[in-house]
C-alpha positions as CSV (number, residue, x, y, z in Angstrom):
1,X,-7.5,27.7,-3.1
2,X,-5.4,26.1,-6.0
3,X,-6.8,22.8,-7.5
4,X,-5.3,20.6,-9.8
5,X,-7.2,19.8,-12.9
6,X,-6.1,16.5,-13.0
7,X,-6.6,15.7,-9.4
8,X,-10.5,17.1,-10.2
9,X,-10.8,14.5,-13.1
10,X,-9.8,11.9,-10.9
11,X,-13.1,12.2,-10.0
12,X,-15.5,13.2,-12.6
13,X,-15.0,12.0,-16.1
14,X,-14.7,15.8,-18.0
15,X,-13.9,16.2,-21.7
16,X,-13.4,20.2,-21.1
17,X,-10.4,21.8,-21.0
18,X,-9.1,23.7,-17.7
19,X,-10.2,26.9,-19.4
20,X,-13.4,25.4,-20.2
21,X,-13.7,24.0,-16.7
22,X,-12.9,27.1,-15.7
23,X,-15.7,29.3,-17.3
24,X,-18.4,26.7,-16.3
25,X,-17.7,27.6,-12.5
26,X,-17.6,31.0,-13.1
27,X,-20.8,31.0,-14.6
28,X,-22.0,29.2,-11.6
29,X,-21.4,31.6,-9.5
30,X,-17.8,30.0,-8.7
31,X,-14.9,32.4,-9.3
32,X,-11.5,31.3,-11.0
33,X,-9.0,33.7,-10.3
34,X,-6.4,32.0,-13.4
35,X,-5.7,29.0,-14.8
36,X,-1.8,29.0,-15.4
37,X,0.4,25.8,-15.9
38,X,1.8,24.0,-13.0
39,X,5.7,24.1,-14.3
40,X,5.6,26.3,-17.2
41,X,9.0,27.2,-17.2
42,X,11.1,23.6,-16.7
43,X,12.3,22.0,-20.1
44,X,14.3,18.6,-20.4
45,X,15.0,18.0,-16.7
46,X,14.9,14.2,-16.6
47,X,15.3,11.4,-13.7
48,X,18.6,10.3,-13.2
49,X,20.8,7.7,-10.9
50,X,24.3,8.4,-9.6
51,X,25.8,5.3,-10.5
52,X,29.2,6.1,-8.4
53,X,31.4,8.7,-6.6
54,X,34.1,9.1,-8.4
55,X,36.4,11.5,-6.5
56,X,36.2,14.8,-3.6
57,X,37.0,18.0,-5.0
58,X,37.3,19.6,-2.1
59,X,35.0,22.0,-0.7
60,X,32.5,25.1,-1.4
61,X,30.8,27.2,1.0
62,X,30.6,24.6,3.6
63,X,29.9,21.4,1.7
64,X,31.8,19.2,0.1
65,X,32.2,18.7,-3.8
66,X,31.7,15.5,-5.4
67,X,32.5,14.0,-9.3
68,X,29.8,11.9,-9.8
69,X,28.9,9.5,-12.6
70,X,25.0,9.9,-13.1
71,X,23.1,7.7,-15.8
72,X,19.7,8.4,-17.4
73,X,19.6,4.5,-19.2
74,X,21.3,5.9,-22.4
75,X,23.6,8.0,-21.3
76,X,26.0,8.4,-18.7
77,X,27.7,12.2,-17.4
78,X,29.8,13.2,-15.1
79,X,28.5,15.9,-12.7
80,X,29.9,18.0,-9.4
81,X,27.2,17.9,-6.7
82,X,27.7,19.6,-3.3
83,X,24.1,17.8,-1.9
84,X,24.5,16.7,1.8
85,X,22.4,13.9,0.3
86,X,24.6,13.0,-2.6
87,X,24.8,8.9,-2.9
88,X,25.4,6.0,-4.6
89,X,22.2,4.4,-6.2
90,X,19.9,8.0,-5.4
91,X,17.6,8.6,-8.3
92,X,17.1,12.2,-8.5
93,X,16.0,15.2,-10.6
94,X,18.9,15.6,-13.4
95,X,19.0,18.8,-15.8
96,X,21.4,17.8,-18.7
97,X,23.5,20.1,-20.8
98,X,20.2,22.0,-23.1
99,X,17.7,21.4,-20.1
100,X,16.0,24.9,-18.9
101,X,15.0,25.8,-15.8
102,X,12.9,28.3,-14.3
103,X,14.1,31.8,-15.1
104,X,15.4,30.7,-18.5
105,X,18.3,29.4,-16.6
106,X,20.0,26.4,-19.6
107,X,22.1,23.7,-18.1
108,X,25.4,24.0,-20.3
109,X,28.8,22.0,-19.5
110,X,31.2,24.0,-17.1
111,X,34.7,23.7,-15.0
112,X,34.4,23.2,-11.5
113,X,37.9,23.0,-9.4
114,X,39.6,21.5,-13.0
115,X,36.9,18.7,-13.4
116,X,34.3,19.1,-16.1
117,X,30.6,19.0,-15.0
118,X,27.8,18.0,-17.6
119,X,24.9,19.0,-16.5
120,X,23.6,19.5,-12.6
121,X,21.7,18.0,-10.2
122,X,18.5,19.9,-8.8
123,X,17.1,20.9,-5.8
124,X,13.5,22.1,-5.3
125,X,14.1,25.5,-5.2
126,X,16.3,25.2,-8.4
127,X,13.4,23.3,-9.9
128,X,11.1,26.2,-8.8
129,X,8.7,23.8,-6.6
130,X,9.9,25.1,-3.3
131,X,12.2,26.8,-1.2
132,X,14.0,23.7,-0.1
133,X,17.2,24.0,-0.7
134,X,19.6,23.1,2.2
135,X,18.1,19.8,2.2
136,X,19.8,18.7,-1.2
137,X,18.5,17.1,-4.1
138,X,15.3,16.4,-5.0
139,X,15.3,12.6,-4.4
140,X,12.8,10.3,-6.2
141,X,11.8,6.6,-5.7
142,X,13.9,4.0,-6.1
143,X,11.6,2.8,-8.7
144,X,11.6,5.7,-10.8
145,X,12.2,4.8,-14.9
146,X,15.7,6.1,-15.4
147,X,15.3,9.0,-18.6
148,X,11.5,10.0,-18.2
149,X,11.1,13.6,-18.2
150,X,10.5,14.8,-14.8
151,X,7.6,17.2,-15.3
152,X,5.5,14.1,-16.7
153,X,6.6,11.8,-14.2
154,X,5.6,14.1,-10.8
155,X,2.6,14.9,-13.0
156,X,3.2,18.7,-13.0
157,X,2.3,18.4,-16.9
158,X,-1.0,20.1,-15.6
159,X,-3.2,23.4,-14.6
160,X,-3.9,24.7,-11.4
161,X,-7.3,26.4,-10.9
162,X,-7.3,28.9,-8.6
163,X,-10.4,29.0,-7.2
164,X,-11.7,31.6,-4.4
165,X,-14.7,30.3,-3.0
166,X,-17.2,32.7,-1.2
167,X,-17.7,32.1,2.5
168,X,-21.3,30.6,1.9
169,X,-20.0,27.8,-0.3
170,X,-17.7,25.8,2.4
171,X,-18.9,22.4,0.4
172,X,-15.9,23.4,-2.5
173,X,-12.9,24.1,-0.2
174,X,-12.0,21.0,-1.3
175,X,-11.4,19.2,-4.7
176,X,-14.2,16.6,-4.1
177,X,-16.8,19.5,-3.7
178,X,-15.1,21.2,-7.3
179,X,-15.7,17.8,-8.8
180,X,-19.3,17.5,-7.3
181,X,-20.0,20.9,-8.8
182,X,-18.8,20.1,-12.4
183,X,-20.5,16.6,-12.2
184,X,-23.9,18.7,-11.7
185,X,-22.7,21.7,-14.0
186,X,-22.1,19.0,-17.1
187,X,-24.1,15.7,-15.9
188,X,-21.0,13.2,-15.5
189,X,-20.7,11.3,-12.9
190,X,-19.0,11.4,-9.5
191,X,-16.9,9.2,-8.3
192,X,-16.4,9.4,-4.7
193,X,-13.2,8.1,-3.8
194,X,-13.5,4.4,-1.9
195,X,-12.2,3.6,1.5
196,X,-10.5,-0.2,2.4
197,X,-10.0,0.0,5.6
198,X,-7.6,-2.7,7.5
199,X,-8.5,-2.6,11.0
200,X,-7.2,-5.3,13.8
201,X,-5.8,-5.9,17.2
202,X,-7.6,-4.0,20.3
203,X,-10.8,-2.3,19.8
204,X,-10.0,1.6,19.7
205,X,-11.8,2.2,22.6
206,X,-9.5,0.3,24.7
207,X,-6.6,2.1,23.5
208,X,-7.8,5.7,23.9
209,X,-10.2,7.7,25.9
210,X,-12.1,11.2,24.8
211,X,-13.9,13.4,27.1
212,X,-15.6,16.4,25.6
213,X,-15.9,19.6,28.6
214,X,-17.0,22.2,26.5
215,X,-20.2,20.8,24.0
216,X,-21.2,24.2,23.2
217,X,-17.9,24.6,21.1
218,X,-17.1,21.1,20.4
219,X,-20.0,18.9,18.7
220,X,-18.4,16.1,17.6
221,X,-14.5,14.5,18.6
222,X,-13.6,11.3,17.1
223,X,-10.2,9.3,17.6
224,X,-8.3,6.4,15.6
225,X,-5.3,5.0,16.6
226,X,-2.9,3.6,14.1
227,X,0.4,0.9,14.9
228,X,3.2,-0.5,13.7
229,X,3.8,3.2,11.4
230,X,7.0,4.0,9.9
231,X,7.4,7.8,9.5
232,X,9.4,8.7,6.6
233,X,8.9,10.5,3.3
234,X,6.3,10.6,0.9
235,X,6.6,9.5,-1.9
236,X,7.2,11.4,-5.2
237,X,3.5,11.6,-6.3
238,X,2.3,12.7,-2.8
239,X,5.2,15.4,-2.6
240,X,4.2,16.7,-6.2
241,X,0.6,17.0,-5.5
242,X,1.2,18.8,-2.3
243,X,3.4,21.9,-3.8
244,X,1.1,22.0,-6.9
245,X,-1.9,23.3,-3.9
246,X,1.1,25.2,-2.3
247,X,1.9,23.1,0.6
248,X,5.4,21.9,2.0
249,X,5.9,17.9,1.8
250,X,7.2,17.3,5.9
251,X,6.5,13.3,6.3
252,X,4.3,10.5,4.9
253,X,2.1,10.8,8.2
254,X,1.5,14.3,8.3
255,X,1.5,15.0,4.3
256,X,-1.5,12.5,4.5
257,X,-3.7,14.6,6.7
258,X,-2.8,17.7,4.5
259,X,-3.7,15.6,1.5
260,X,-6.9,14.3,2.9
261,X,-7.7,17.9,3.8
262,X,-7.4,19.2,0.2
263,X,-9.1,16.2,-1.2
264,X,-12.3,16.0,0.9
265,X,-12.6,19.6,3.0
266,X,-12.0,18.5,6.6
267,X,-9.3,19.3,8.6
268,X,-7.1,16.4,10.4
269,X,-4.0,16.5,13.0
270,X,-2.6,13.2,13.9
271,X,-0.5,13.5,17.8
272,X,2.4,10.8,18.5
273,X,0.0,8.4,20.6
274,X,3.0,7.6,22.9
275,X,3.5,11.5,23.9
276,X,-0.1,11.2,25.2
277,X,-0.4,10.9,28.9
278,X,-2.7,8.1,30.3
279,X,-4.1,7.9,26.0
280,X,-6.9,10.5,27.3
281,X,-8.4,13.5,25.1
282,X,-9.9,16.3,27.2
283,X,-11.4,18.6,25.2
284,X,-12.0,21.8,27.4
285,X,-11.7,25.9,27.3
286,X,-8.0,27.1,28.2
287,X,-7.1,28.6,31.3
288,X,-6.3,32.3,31.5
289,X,-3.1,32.8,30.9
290,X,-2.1,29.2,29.9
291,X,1.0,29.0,28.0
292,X,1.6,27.0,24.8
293,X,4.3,25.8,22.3
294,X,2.3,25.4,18.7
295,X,4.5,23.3,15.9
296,X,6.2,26.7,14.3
297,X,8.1,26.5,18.0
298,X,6.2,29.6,19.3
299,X,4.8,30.4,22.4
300,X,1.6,31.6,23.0
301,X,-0.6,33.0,25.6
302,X,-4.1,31.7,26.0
303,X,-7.3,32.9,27.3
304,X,-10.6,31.2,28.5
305,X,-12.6,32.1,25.5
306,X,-10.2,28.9,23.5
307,X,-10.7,25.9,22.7
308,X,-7.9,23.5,23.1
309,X,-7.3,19.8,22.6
310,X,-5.7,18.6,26.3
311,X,-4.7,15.3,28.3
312,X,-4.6,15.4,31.6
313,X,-1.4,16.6,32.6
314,X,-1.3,19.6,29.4
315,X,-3.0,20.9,26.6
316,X,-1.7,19.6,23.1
317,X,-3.4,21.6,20.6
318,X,-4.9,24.7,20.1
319,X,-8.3,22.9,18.5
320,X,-9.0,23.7,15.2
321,X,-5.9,26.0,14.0
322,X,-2.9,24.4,15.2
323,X,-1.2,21.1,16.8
324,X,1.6,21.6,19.6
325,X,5.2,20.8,19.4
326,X,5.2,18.1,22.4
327,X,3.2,15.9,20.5
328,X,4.3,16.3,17.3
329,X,4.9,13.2,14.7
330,X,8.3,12.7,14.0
331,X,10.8,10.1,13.1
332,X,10.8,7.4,16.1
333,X,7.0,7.9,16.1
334,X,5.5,4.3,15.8
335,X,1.9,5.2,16.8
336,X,-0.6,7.4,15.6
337,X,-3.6,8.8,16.9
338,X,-5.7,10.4,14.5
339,X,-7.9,13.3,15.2
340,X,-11.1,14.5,13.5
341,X,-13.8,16.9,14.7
342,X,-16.3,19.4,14.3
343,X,-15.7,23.0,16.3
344,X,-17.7,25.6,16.0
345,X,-16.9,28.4,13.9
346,X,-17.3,31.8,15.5
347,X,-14.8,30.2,18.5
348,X,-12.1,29.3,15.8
349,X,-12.3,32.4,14.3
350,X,-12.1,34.2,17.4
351,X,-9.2,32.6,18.4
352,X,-7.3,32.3,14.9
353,X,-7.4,36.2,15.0
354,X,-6.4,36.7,18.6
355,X,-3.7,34.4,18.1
356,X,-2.5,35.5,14.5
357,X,-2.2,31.9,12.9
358,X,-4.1,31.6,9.8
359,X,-4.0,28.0,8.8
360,X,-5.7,25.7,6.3
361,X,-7.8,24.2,9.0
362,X,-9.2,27.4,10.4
363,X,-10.1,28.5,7.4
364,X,-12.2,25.7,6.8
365,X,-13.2,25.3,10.2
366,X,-14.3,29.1,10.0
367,X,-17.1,28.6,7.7
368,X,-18.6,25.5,8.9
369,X,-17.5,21.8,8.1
370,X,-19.8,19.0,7.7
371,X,-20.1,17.3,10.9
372,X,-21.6,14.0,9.6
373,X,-18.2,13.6,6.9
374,X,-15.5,13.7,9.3
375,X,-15.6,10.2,10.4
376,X,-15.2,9.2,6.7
377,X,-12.6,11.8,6.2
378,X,-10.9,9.8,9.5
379,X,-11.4,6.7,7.7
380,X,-9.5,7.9,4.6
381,X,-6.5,9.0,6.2
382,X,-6.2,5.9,8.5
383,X,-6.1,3.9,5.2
384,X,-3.9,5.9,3.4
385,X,-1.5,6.2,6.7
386,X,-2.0,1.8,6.2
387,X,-0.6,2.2,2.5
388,X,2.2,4.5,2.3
389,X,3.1,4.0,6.4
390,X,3.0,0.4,6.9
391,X,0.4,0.9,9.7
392,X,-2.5,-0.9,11.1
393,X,-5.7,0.5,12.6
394,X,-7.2,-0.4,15.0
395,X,-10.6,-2.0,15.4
396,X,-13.1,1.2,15.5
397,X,-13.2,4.5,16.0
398,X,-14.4,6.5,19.4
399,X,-16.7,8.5,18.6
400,X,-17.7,11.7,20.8
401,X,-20.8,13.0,19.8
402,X,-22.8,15.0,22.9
403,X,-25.1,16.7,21.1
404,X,-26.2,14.5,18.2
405,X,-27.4,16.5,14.8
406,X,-30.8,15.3,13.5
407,X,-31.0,14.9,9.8
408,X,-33.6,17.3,8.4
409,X,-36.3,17.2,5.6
410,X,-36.2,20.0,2.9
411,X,-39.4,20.6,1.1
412,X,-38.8,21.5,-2.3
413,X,-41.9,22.6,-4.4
414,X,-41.5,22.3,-8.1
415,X,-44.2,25.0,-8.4
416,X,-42.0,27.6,-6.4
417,X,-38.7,26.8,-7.9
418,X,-40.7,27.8,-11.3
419,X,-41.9,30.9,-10.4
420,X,-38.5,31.9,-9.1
421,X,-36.3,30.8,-11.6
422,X,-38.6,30.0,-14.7
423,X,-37.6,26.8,-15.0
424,X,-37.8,23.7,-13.0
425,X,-36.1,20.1,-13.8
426,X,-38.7,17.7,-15.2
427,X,-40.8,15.9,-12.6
428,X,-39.9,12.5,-14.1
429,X,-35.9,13.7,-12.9
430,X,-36.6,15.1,-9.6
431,X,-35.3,12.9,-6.4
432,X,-39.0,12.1,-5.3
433,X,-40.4,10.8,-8.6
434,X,-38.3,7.4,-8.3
435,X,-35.7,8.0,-10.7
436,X,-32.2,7.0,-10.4
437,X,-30.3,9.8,-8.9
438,X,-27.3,10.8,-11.1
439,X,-26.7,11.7,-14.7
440,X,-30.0,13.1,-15.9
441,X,-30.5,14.6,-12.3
442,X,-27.3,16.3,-12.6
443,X,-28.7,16.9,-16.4
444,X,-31.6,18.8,-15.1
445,X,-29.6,20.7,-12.6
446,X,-27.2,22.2,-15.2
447,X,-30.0,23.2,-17.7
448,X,-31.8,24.7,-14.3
449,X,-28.6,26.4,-13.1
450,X,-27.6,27.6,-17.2
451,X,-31.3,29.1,-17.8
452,X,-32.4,30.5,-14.3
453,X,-29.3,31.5,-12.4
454,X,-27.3,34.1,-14.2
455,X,-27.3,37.5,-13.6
456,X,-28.3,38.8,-16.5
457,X,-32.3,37.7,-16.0
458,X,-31.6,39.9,-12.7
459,X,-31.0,42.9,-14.1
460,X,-32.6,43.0,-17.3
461,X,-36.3,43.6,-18.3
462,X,-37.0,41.2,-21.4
463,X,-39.5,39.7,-23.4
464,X,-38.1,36.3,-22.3
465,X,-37.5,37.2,-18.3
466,X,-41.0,37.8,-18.4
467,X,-42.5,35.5,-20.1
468,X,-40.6,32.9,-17.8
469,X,-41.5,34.2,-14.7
470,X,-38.3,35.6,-13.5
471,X,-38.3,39.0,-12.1
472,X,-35.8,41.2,-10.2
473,X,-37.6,39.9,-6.5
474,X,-38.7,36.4,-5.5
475,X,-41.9,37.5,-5.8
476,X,-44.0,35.5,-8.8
477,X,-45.4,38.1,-11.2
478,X,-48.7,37.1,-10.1
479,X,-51.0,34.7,-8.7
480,X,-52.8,33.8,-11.2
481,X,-52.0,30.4,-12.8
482,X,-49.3,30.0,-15.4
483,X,-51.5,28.8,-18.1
484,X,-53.7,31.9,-18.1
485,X,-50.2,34.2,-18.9
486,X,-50.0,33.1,-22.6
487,X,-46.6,34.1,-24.4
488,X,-49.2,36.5,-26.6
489,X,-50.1,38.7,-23.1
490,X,-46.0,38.5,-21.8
491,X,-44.9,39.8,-25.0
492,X,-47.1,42.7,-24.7
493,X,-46.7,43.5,-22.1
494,X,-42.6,43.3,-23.0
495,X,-43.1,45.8,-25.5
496,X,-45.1,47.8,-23.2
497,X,-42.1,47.7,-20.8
498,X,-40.1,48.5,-23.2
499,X,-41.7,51.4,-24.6
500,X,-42.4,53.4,-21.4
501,X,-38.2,52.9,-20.3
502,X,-37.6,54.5,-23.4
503,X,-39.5,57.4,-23.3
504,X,-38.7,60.2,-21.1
505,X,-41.4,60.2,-18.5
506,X,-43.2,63.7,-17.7
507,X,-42.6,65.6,-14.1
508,X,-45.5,66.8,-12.2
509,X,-48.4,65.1,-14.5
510,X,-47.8,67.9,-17.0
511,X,-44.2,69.3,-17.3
512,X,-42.4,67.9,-19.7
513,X,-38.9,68.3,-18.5
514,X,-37.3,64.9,-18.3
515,X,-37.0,63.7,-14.3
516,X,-33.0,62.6,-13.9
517,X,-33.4,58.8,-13.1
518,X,-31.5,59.0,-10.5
519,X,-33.4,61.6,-8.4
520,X,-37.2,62.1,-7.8
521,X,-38.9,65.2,-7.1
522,X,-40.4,65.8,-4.5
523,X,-43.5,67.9,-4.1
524,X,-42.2,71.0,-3.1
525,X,-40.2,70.6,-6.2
526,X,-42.4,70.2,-8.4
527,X,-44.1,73.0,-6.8
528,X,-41.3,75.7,-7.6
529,X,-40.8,74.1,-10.7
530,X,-44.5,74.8,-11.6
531,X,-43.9,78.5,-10.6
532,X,-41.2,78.7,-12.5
533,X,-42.8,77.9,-15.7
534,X,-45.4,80.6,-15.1
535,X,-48.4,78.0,-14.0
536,X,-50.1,77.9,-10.9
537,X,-49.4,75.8,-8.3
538,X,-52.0,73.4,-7.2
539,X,-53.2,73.8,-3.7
540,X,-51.1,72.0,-1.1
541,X,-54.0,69.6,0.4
542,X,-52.7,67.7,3.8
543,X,-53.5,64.1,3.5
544,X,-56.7,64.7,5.5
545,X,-58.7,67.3,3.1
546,X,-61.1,66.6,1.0
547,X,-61.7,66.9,-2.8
């Protein structure tokens, strides 16, 4: 999973570098793969505006060439671009004569069908950030400052950790839970992000209707509904933070469910409202046999061990891996209806396998998301969808929940923790002495995490391990209260540890050939060992003689 370190510190206030950041997840038991720059190889690329058209050149390979007089605010040039997307008053991503790209590729003035061109105009796959290419030029806001370098502008001036997160840690598939873990791991705080909701008009449960058939696979379904959206593209920031994770920018709508996904962990799909027949949500097994067209315009064949997302004329969604094509967001969409749910794992696995899609949300959905955070994960999107798609929620959300989760107390006993690790936080930190929850607690937690959790006190035998309590088991080194294990009795009995490991231990009671440690004998063994060395051998009592 790539992260951006400056999407992390968005939400924790670190003064560690991304190497630093880095190493203090992999110490928690949190592996970073690399740490490598986000556009290492793009110099002097800038933001440009083609101020005019100055002329047809004819055309090259099937698209037209244009002269076109581009302006960074100092400087004007005169440039051939074949973009389908090539026109007056475009800001874009301009490499002038000196600027690099990736490859080592530098920008020098050339002839192009007799008219000189200073510099080029870039695509995302000539910027490296994509394989978009057909599309044209990289196009920018219209408020974009004329001359700013590019790479500082998209924020790409950045490092991307590449995190692979082991399947019993779903709480960091997201950059949220990597900012919760370095607010614990160095005691800053978290800052979760804050949700301003705009809801009015209807109630949501006037506008749509969720029925939940299959409880055992589905525990939870909710539903927004936004109006009055505007599907279009993203903007540059959104676009920039999506490649940097490795995703493909597609439309405001849909780039904010994949951005919510990375940003808090659950997964989202937002269906054209309008495309829904009678605004109903059946959420039911799939027929044997059932045929269905997902969004990469494939059809597949379903069996009754799936889950899908259905109205009631069709199924609309294979649930949990992968949207259909009927109901798609696209350009004339105008409502929204915004799913978010809780499927059970084993059944999205199942059918992400048999089906051959891996996708982002199955992957998440694979090792168990938080049921209780997907309405807020909803609420996020709906805002942002508010912000960046002119649209309006509606009052409410519809919330299908069959089989309600009851929260659960976990007793935590200071005492135990102690024994185990060695350490325990102070009691005067812990969340039932009345403190305030946040940056000692978190204080506590990384001292408790650096001194008790690293694998060395596992699989060494020292003076220290011992004297702390911590032993290669669970298991306290004994009952006896801690006081009456002074440091004077651990450290002898440290040295006496330490002693017998180094000296080679005798076979038998009274050979002394050293046993390989690797390999104990057994007594018929030591029994032709013993005749071999010219003793006798003891008698071979059964386990019921008698001495």
């Amino acid at each position: 999973m790539k992260v951006p370190y400056k999407w992390i510190r968005e939400f924790v206030d670190l003064r560690l570098s991304p190497a630093e950041a880095a190493d203090r997840l992999l110490n928690a038991g949190i592996e970073v793969a690399a740490v490598v720059p986000l556009a290492p190889d793009i110099r002097g690329v800038v933001i440009g505006e083609i101020e005019a058209i100055e002329r047809e050149l004819g055309e090259s390979h099937g698209h037209r060439l244009l002269l076109c007089r581009v302006s960074t605010g100092s400087q004007t040039f005169s440039v051939v671009s074949g973009a389908p997307n090539t026109k007056v008053g475009v800001r874009a991503a301009f490499a002038p004569p000196g600027a690099v790209l990736p490859g080592d590729r530098r920008i020098e003035t050339v002839t192009i069908r007799g008219a000189p061109s200073q510099g080029m105009l870039c695509s995302e796959r000539e910027l490296g950030f994509g394989p978009e290419h057909e599309a044209g030029i990289l196009v920018l806001d219209g408020d974009a400052p004329l001359g700013r370098d590019l790479v500082a502008y998209l924020g790409l001036d950045d490092h991307v950790l590449d995190v692979e997160v082991t399947p019993n840690r779903p709480d960091c598939l997201s950059v949220l839970g990597v900012a919760r873990e370095l607010a614990a791991l160095t005691g800053a705080r978290l800052r979760v992000p804050k949700i301003a909701l705009t809801e009015s008009g209807a109630p949501a449960a006037k506008l749509v209707r969720v029925r939940v058939e299959a409880p055992d696979l589905c525990h939870r379904f909710t539903a927004r509904v936004v109006s009055g959206v505007t599907v279009g593209p993203s903007p540059a920031w959104l676009q920039a933070r999506l490649r940097a994770v490795g995703l493909r920018p597609i439309s405001n709508v849909v780039d904010v469910t994949n951005y919510v996904l990375w940003e808090l962990g659950h997964p989202l799909h937002a269906f054209d409202y309008d495309t829904v027949t009678d605004a109903t949500i059946i959420v039911r097994r799939a027929r044997a046999g059932e045929r269905f067209t997902t969004l990469d315009g494939q059809e597949r064949v379903l069996d009754d061990s799936m889950l899908v997302i259905a109205d009631p004329r069709r199924a609309i969604g294979i649930a949990g891996v992968m949207g259909g094509a009927e109901t798609e967001v696209a350009e004339g969409t105008t409502r929204v209806l915004l799913e978010s749910a809780w499927f059970d794992p084993v059944s999205i696995r199942r059918t992400s396998r048999a089906l051959g899609l891996r996708t982002d949300a199955a992957y998440r959905f694979e090792r168990g998301a938080d049921v209780e955070a997907l309405v807020h994960a909803s609420a996020r999107a709906a805002q942002l969808i508010g912000e960046l798609a002119n649209g309006t929620g509606a009052r409410g959300v519809v919330d299908a929940y069959p089989r309600r989760r009851k929260p659960r107390r976990i007793r935590l006993r200071m005492e135990r923790v102690r024994r185990v690790l060695g350490v325990a936080p102070p009691r005067r930190f812990s969340p039932g002495s009345g403190s305030r929850p946040g940056r000692r607690a978190a204080r506590s937690k990384s001292r408790c995490r650096a001194s008790g959790a690293t694998s060395r006190w596992r699989t060494t035998w020292s003076r220290r391990s011992f004297a702390c309590g911590a032993t290669t088991s669970s298991r306290p080194l004994s009952r006896a209260p801690r006081a009456r294990r002074g440091p004077g009795v651990a450290s002898r009995y440290a040295g006496l540890s330490r002693r017998r490991s180094s000296r080679p231990r005798p076979s038998g009671g009274r050979s002394s050939a050293p046993v390989s440690p690797s390999r104990s004998r057994t007594p018929s063994a030591t029994r032709r060992a013993r005749r071999s060395s010219g003793r006798p051998a003891r008698p071979n009592r059964s386990a019921s003689s008698t001495r």
